[in-house]
N, C-alpha and C positions, 0 to 999 in steps of 0.2 A: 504494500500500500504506500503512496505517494505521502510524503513529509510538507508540511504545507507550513510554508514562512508568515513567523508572525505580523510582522512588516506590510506585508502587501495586504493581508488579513484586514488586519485593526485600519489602515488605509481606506482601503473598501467600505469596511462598518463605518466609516467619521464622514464619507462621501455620502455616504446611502443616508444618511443622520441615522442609523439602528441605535448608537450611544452617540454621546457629547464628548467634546476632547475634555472638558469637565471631568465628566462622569467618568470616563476613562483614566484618568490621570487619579482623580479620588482614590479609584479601586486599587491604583498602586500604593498610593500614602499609604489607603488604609490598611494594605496587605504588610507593606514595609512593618508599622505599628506593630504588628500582630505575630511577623515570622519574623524579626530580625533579634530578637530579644534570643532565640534558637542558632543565628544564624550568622550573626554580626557582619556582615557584609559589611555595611554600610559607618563609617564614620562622622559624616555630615550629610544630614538629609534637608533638602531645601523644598519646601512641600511653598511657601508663597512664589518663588523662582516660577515652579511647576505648573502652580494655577494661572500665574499672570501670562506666560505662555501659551496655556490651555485657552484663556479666553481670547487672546489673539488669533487663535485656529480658529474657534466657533464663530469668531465677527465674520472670518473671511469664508466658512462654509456657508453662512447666515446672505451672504453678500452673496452665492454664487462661482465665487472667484474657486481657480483651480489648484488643488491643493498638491504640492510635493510628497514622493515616498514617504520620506523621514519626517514631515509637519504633524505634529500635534503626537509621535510617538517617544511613550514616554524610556526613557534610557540612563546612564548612567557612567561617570568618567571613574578612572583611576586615581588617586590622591597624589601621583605626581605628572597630573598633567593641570598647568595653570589655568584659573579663572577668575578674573577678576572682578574682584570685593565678595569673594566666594573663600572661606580657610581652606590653605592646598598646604599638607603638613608631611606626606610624604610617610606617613606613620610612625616619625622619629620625633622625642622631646626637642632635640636641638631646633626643628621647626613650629614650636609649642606656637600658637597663637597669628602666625604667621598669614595674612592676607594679600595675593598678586595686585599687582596694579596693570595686568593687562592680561588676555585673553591668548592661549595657546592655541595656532593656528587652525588645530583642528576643530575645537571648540569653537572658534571663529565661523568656521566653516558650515556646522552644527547648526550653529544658535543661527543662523543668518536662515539656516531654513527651519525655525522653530520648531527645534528638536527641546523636548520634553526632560528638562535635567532634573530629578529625582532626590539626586545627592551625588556625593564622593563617596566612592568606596575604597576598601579594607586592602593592603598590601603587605608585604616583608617591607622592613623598614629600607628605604632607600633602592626599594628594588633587590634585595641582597637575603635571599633565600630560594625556600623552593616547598614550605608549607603555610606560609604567610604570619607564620608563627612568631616571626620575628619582629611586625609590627609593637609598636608600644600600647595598641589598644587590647593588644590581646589577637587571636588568630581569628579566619572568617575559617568557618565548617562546611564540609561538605552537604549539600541538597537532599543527596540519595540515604544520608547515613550521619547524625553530628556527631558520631564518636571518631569521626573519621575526619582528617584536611582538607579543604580546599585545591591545596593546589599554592606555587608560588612563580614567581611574586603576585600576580593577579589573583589574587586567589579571591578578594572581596566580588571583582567584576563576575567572575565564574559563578562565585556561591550565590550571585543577586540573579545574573541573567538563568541560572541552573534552577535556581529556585522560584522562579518566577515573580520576582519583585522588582524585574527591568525588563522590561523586551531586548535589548542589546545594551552592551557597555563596550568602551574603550580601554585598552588593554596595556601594556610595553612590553616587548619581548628583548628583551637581552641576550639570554640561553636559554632559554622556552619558555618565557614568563606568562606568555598568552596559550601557549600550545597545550603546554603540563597540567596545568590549571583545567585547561578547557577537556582532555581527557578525564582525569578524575572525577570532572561534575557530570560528563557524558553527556556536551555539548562541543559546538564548532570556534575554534578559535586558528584565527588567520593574520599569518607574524609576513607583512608582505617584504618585497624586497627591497634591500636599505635604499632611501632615497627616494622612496615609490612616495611615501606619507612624509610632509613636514616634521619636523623633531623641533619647531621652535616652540617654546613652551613647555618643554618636559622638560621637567629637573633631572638632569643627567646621571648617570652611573656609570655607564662607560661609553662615549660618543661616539664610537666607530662598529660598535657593536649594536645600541639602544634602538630599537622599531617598535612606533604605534601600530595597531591593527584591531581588528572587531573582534569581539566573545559575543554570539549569538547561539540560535538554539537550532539553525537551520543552517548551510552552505546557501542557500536564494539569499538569506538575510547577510549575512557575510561579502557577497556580493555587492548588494545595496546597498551597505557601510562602506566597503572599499571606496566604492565608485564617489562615495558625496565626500569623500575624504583626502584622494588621492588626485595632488594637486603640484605643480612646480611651484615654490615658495622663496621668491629672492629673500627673505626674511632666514632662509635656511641654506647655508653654503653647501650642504650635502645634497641640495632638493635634486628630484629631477623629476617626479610627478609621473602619472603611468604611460607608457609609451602608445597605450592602443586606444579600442573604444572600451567604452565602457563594459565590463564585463560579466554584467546580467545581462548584456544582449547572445551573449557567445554560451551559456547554458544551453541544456537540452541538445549537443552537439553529438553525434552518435561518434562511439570511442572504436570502433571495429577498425584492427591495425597500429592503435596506438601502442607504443613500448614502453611498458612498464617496467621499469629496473627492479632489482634486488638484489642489492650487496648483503652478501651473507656477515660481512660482522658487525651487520647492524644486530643482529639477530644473534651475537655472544653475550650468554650472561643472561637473558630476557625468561623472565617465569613462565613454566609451562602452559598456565591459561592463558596468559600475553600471546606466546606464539602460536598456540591453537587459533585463536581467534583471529590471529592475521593471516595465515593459511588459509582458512575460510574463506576470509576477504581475497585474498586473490582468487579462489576459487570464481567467486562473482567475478572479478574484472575476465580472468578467463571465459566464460561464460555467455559476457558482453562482447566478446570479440578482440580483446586486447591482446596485446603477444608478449608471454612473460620471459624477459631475459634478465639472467642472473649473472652476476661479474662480480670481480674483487676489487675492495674499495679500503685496501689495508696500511691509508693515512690517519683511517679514523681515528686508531690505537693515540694517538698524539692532538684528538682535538681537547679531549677534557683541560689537558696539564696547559694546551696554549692559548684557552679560553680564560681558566683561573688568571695566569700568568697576567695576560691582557687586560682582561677585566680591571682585575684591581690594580694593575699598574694605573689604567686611566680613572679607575675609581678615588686613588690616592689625591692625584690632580685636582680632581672634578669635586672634592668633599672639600679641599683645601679654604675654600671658601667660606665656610660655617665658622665663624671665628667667636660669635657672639658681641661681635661688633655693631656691623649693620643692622639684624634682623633675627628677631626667634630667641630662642631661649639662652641666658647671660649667668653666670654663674654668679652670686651675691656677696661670695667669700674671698675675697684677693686683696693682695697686696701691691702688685705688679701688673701690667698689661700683659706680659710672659704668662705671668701665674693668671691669669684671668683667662684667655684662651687655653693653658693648657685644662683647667679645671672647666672650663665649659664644654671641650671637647669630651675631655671623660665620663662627664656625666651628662650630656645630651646625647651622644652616641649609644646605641644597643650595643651587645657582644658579638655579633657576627658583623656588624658593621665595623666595630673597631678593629678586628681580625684581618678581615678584608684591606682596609685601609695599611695597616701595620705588612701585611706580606706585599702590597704593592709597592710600600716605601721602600723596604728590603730589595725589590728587583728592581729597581728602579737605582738604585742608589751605588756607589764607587765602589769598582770591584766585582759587582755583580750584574751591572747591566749588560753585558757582552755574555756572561752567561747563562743569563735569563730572560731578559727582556728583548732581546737582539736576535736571541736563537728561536723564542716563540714568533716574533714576526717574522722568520726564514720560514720556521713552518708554517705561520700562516697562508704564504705565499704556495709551497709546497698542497697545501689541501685546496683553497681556490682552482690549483692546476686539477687537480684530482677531480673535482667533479668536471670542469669546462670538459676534459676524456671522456668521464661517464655522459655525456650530454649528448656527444656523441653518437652512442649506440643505443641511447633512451632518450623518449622524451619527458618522462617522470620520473621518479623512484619512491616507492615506497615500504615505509617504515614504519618500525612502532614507534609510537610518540615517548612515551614513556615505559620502562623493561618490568614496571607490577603498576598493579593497581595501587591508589590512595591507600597511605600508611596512617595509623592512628594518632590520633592527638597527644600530643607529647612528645610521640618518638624522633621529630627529628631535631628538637632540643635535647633531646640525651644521645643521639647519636649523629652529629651532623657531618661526617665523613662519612657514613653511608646515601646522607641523604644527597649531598654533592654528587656520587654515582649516578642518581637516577637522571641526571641532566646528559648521560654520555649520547643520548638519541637526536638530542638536540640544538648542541652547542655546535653541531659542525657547521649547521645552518646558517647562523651569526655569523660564524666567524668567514664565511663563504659571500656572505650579504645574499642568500639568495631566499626566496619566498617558498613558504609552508604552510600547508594546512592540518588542520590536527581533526579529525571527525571520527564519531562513537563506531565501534567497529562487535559493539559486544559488551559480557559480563564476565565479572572474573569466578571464582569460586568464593569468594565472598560476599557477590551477588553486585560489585560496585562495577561501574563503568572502565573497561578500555579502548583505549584510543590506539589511532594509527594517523600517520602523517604520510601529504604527498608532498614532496619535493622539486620541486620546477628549478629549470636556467632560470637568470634573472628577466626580469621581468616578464614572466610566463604566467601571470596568476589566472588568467582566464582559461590558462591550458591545465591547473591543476584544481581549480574551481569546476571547472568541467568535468573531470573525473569523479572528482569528491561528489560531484550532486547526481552523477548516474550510479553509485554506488549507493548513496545515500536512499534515492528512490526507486532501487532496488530491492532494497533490504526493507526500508519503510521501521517500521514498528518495530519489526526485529529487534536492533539494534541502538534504535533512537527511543528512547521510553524517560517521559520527563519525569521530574522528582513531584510528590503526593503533597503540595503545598505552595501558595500564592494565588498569583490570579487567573482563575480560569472563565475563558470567554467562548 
């Protein structure tokens, strides 16, 4: 049975008047109220934002006038993508109180077509995890199961759009921050290709790494997010906006002949019910007509160690700035300006953030950047080459998104060197720049959602949005089964 996006749905209903973008938009406050207290997505919820938007829909359905996709649907951002006169806190004390004074391009983009903002949702602080655990509010839970995570660093947008207290939210994908997440909750999350989506306005973590993109509940809707999002942005020196048409027109593309990759060490290390269920899923593409070829992709073993490496080198950089000078939380106890930032760093910082920052200094620093920092960006270069070969003889690849399902709450504070592992699916991505999609492929034996990702040359999202949605409305039901709570229309 065919998976129907909620986007074009609730669209539909605010044309037809069946509801009011009011009404509409209430049923989220009032679902938010009711499940977030379970499910903490949400850090800031702006419920007058939401209606005063809502009533600008209604004037202009009231009026006749022709309404956009995304008008009057209600959605939700990541806590570090900027809004202004809206708290954007990044889920760290050092940004305690902290209000933009300008609007992140994507938002821009959004709000211009009165998109429905709900609130800020729940992350790892600074973007720097991988169960979102590491926010200072405390972690966002999984949909299907709250003894279980999210998902990181998005883990807030996952557990609202999962749970149905957002129709879509915006995400950042660093090393799978949209992808990971979007697995666990057993929903679509789409990390596109670096430069596809503006980065002005997101509070950085690591700039050559960091990509906005959609957590939706459908591949259609993920689509319809790209598209109103993906833009060339002189405001963003990295921009270059999507190369094609739009890529909700390119849907519904029959895949008979397409080549689907499969590097076997994606698939070391990965839990028995992960790899059943992606077997499966190729089974479907085969099926559909696709022609599955398999090859060796054995730089992957080197993307974990030159993603860390990376990351927090340019993490170290990119945090340098939280002094407690200009803005956010100031430590009250000093004697010195020395002593003033060093104690506001200490104690505005979480543990995995200060971690992070401390191993970047390390590679970064006399002595060791030729042996660490110099030799990960050889490799970096080294894997870019690897797939541009694989592209080759594929036009996709497909993978699991993440090698188990969502772990339980707590466990990756007491264990966060395994939880680092779970990222090995995903960082090659990032570090490649190149665009993935993360969609429900199935249930583990603990009855929680697994994912699998496809993989595109750069700028190919409509070739791998094309895939995802013929498997996706393949499977139907199967597969995609939402969580028993929020709002149902």
């Amino acid at each position: 049975m065919a998976v129907k996006g909620k986007i074009a749905q609730y669209s539909e209903m605010l044309k037809n008047k069946d509801i009011s973008c009011i009404e509409l938009t209430q049923k989220y406050i009032d679902e938010i109220q009711k499940c977030d207290d379970k499910l903490n997505s949400y850090v800031t919820v702006t419920p007058d934002t939401a209606i005063n938007t809502a009533k600008i829909v209604d004037e202009k359905i009231s009026k006749g006038e022709t309404l956009g996709l995304l008008e009057g649907i209600p959605m939700t951002l990541k806590d570090n993508i900027s809004t202004k006169g809206i708290k954007t806190t990044c889920c760290s004390k050092i940004l305690d109180g902290y209000t933009p004074i300008y609007d992140a391009s994507v938002w821009e983009y959004l709000k211009n077509q009165n998109a429905v903002l709900l609130g800020k949702t729940n992350m790892d602080e600074f973007a720097m995890g991988s169960s979102c655990e590491t926010s200072c509010f405390g972690g966002a839970k999984n949909p299907h199961n709250i003894n279980y995570v999210s998902g990181g660093s998005s883990g807030g947008v996952a557990s609202a759009v999962g749970g149905n207290i957002a129709v879509y939210g915006l995400g950042s994908d660093t090393g799978g921050s949209i992808r990971q997440p979007a697995s666990f909750c057993g929903i679509v999350g789409l990390k596109p290709t670096y430069g596809a989506v503006s980065r002005y306005g997101l509070i950085a973590y690591a700039s050559s790494l960091d990509q906005i993109g959609p957590i939706t509940t459908t591949v259609e809707d993920a689509a319809i997010v790209y598209d109103a999002i993906s833009f060339y942005d002189d405001k963003d020196s990295t921009s270059r906006g999507k190369s094609s048409a739009n890529t909700i027109d390119t849907l519904k593309n029959d895949i008979k002949g397409l080549k689907i990759g499969i590097a076997k060490e994606y698939f070391d290390g990965i839990r028995d019910d992960v790899k059943t269920a992606i077997e499966k899923a190729i089974k479907v593409y085969e099926s559909l007509g696709a022609k599955i070829v398999y090859f060796d992709l054995p730089v992957l073993k080197y993307a974990l160690p030159v993603y860390y490496i990376l990351a927090c080198a340019e993490a170290s950089s990119n945090l340098g700035r939280y002094d407690g000078i200009r803005y956010g939380f100031k430590s009250e106890d000093y004697h010195s300006i020395h002593e003033m930032v060093s104690k506001t760093r200490s104690a505005g910082f979480g543990e995995e953030v200060k971690r992070r920052i401390m191993l970047g200094t390390y590679v970064l620093s006399a002595g060791y950047y030729d042996a660490y920092y110099k030799k990960a960006q050889s490799l970096r270069g080294n894997i870019v080459k690897a797939f541009k070969e694989a592209f080759n003889i594929c036009d996709v690849i497909l993978a699991p998104t993440v090698p188990i399902t969502a772990f339980e709450n707590g466990h990756a504070v007491s264990d966060p060197i395994e939880t680092y592992l779970t990222d090995i699916c995903t960082v090659p991505v990032n570090i490649a720049g190149l665009p993935a999609v993360s969609i429900p492929c199935g249930f583990g034996n603990n009855g929680l959602p697994i994912g699998m990702q496809l993989i595109g040359d750069m700028f190919c999202e409509s070739k791998i949005l094309n895939a995802a949605w013929q498997y996706e409305n393949t499977t139907g039901d199967d597969v995609f089964k939402s969580a028993e709570m929020g709002v149902k229309l």
